[in-house]
C-alpha positions as CSV (number, residue, x, y, z in Angstrom):
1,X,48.4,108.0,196.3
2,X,44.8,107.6,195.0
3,X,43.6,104.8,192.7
4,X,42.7,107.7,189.9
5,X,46.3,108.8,190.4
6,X,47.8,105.9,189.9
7,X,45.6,105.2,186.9
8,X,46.8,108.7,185.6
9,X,50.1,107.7,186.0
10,X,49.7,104.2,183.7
11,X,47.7,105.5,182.0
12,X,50.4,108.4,180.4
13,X,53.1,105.0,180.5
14,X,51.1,104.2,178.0
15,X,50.6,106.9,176.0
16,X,54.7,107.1,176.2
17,X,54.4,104.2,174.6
18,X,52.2,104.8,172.2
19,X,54.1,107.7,170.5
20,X,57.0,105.1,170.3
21,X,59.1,108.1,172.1
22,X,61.1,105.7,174.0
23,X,64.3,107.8,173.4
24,X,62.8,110.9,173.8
25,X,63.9,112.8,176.9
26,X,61.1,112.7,180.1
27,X,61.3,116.6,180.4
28,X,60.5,117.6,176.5
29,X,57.7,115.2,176.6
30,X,56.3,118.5,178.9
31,X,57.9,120.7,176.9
32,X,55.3,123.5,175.3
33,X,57.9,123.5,172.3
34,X,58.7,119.7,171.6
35,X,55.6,117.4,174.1
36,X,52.2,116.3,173.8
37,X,49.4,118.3,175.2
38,X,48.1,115.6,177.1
39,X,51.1,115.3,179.4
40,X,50.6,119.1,181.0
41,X,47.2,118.7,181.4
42,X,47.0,115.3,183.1
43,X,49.8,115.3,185.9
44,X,52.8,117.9,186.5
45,X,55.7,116.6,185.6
46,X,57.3,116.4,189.4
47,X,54.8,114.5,190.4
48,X,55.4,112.4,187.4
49,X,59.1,111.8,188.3
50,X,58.3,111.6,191.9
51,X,56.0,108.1,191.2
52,X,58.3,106.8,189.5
53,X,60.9,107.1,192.0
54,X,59.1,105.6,194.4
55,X,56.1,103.3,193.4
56,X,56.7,99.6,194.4
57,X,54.4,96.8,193.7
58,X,55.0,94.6,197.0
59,X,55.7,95.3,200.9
60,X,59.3,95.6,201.8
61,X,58.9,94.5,205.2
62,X,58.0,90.7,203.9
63,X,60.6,91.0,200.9
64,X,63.5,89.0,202.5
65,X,61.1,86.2,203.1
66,X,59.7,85.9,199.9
67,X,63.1,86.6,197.7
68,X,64.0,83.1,199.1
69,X,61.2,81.5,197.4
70,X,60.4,83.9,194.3
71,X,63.6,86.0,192.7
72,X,61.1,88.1,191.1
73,X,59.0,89.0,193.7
74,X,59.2,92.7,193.4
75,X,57.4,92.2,190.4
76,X,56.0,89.0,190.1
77,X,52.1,90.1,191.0
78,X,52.2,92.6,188.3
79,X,53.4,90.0,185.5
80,X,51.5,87.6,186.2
81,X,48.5,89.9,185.8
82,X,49.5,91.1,182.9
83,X,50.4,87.9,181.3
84,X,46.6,86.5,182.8
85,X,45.2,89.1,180.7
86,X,47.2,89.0,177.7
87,X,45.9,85.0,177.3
88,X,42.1,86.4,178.4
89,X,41.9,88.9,175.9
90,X,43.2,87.2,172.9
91,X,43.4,83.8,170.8
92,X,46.3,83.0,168.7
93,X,46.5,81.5,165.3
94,X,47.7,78.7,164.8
95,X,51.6,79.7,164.4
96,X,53.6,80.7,167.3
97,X,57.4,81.8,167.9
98,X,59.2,81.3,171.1
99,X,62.4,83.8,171.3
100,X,65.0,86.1,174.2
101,X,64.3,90.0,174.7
102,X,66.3,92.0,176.3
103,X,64.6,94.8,178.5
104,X,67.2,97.6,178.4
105,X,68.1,98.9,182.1
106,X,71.2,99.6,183.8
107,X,69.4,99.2,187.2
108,X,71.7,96.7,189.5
109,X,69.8,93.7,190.0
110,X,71.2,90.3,190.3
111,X,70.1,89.2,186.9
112,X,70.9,92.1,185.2
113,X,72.5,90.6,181.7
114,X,75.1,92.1,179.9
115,X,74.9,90.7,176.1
116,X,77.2,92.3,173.5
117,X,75.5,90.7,170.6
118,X,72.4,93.4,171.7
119,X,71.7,96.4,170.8
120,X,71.2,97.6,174.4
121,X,73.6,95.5,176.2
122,X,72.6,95.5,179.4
123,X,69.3,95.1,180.7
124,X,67.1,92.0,181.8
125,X,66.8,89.0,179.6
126,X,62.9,87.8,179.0
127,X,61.9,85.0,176.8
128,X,58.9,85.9,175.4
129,X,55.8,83.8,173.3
130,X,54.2,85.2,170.6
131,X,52.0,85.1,167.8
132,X,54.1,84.7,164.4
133,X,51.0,87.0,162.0
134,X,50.7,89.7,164.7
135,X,53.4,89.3,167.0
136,X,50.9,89.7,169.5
137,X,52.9,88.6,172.9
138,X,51.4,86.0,174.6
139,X,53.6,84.7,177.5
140,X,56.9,86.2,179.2
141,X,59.2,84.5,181.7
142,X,62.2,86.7,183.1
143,X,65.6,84.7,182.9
144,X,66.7,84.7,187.2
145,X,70.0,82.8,187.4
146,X,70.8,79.0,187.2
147,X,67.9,77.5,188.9
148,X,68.8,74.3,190.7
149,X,65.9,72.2,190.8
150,X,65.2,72.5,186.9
151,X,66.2,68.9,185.8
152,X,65.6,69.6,181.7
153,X,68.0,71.9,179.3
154,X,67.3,75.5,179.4
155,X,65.8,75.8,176.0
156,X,63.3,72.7,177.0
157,X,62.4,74.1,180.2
158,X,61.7,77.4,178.7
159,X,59.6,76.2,175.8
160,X,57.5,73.9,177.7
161,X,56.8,76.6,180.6
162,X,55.8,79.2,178.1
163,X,53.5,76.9,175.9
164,X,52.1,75.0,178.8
165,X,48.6,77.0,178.7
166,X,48.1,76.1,174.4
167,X,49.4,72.5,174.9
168,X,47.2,70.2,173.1
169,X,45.7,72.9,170.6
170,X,47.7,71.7,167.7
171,X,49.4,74.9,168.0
172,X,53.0,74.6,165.9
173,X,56.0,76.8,167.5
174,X,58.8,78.1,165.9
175,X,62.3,78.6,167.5
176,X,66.2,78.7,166.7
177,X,69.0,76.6,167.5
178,X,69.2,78.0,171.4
179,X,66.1,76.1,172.4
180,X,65.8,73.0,170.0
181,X,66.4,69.3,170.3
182,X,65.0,66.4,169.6
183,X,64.4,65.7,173.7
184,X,62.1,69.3,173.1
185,X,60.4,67.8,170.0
186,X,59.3,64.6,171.5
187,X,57.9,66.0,174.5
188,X,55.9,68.7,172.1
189,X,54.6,65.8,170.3
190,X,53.6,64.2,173.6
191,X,51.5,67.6,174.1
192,X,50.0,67.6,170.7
193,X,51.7,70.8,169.4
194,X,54.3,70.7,166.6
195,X,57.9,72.1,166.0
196,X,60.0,73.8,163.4
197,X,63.4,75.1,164.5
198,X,67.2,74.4,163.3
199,X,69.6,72.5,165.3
200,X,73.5,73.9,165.4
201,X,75.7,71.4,163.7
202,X,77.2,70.1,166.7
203,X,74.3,68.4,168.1
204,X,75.0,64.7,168.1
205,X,71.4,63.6,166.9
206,X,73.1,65.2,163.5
207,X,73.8,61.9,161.2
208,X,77.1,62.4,160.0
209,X,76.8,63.0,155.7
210,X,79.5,64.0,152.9
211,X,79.9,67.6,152.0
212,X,77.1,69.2,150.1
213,X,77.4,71.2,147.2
214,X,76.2,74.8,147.0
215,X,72.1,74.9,147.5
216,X,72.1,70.7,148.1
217,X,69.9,69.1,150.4
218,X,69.8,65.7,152.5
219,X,66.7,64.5,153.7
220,X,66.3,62.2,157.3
221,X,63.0,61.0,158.9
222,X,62.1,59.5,162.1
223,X,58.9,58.4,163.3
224,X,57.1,62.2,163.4
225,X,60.4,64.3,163.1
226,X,62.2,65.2,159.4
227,X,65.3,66.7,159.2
228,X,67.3,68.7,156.4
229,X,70.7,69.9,155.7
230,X,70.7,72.4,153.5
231,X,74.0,74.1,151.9
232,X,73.1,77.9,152.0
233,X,76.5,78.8,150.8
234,X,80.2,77.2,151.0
235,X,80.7,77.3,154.0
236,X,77.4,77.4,155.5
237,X,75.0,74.7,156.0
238,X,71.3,75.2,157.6
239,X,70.2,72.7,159.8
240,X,66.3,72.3,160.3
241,X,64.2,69.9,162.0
242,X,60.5,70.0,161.5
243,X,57.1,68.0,162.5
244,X,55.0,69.8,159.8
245,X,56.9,69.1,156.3
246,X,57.0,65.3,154.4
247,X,59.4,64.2,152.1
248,X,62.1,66.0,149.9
249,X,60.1,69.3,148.3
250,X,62.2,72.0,147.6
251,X,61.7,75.1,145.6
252,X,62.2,74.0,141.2
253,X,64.4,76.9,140.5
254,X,66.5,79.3,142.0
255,X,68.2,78.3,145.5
256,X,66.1,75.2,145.7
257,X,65.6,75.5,149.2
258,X,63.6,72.7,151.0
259,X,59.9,73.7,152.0
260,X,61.2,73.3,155.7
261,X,64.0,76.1,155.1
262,X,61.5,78.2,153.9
263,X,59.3,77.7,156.4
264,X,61.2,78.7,159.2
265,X,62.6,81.8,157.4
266,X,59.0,82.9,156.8
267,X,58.2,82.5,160.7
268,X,61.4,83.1,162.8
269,X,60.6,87.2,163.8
270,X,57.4,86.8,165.8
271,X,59.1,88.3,168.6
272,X,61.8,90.4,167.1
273,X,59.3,93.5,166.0
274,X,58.5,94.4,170.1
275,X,62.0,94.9,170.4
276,X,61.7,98.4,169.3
277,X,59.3,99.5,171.6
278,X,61.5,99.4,174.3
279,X,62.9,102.5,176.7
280,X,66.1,103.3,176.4
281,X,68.9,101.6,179.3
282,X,70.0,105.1,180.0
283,X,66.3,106.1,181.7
284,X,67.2,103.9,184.3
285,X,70.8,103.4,186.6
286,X,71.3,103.5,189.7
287,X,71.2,101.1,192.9
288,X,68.2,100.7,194.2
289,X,65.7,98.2,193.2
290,X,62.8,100.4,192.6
291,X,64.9,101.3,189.1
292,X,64.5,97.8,188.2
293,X,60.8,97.9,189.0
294,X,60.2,101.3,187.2
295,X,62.0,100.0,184.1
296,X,60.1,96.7,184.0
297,X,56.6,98.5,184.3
298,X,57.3,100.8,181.3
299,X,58.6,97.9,179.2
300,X,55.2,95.8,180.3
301,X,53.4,99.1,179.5
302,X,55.1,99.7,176.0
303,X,54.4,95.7,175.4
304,X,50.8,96.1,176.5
305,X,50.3,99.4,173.6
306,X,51.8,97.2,170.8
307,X,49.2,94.7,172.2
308,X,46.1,96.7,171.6
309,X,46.7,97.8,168.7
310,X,45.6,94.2,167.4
């Protein structure tokens, strides 16, 4: 296959992507009827299929070796190009949100997820970085299995991997209760980047308080860290812990929720909106591992549209 091929081949990926026709069968998307123009006069759609099928993006005869040291070595080259670029071509605000994506595929890999809280409830599990104003996705890591030699909590491990290239920017990153703690926040304040998440009620770093009245609030601070409890309703109580917000301020009517509370509300869904430019699980089952590799690509293609429209 020839380098213009190949580029042909991306190249209508993307334009896939850009008509957000991630559900829409392959073969209408030839169709005289129901496709785009574009598609007939760039490539037939065999030839189309048939790169799919078999385009890989590393040599098989080396695999074994390499799997041992790099799970993701099928497609590690690729992502950490695009990632490269993503960083090159863009710089963030100063609000970013660290959040779990799952790319839909029924290929078998071994860290294919199943996650009945998803829409799409199988696929492979990414956490992603992103800017909170245009969601614009600035680092991905795929989630590959319990990794021994990590000596931190998930969450902590993740968030520190993901801001490592905007540590000491006075970037602030937003996250839920999967990935906070106060062992994350003192190491982000270490870095020179701040924090706003909540913390499930569990956590032991929680002081123990009375029962709050609806739309109540308790205030704690710590060196750098505040914390609020916040009654929401009877019989639910938001916990949030924050390194940008000072003293008691709450809203003077209404709810009266604390500045923090709103805060995070207001910059939680940086990476929820790429969820929906995502191909659908059913494009791609099956054994073999190119499956996983196709399915990957396309969602990195359909990542890379939302992109450049910024």
């Amino acid at each position: 296959m020839a380098d213009a091929e190949l580029d042909i081949f991306l190249g209508l990926l993307h334009l896939r992507g850009v008509m957000n026709a991630k559900n829409f069968p392959l073969d209408l998307l030839w169709s005289d009827q129901y496709g785009c123009q574009a598609f007939r006069q760039t490539m037939p759609r065999n030839r189309f299929r048939q790169i799919k099928s078999f385009i890989r993006f590393d040599c098989r005869s080396t695999r074994s070796e390499r799997i041992k040291e790099d799970k993701f070595c099928m497609m590690s080259w690729v992502l950490s190009r695009f990632v490269e670029n993503c960083q090159k071509a863009f710089i963030p605000d100063v609000s970013l949100t660290v959040d779990e994506q799952l790319f839909p595929t029924k290929a078998r890999c071994r860290f294919t997820q199943y996650m009945p809280n998803k829409p799409d409830k199988f696929g492979i599990k990414f956490w992603i970085l992103a800017e909170l104003s245009s969601k614009y996705c600035l680092n991905l890591k795929p989630y590959l299995g319990k990794d021994e030699e990590r000596v931190t909590s998930l969450g902590t491990h993740v968030v520190m991997t993901l801001m490592e290239p905007y540590f000491g920017r006075g970037y602030n990153v937003t996250m839920d209760n999967f990935f906070r703690s106060v062992e994350l926040a003192q190491k982000l304040l270490d870095k020179c980047t701040s924090l706003v998440g909540t913390l499930r009620l569990n956590r032991r770093e929680i002081p123990v308080s009375s029962k709050l009245t609806t739309h109540d609030s308790i205030f704690y601070s710590c060196d750098s860290l505040n914390l609020v409890k916040y009654q929401a309703k009877p019989t639910k109580t938001a916990v949030v812990l924050s390194m940008l917000h000072k003293g008691a301020a709450c809203q003077t009517d209404g709810k009266r929720k604390p500045e923090a509370v709103l805060y995070y509300n207001e910059n939680k869904c940086g990476v929820v909106v790429h969820a929906g430019f995502h191909v659908s699980a059913d494009d791609y089952k099956g054994r073999s591992s190119t499956m996983a590799t196709c399915c990957l690509l396309e969602h990195i293609g359909h990542s890379r549209c939302f992109d450049t429209h910024i």
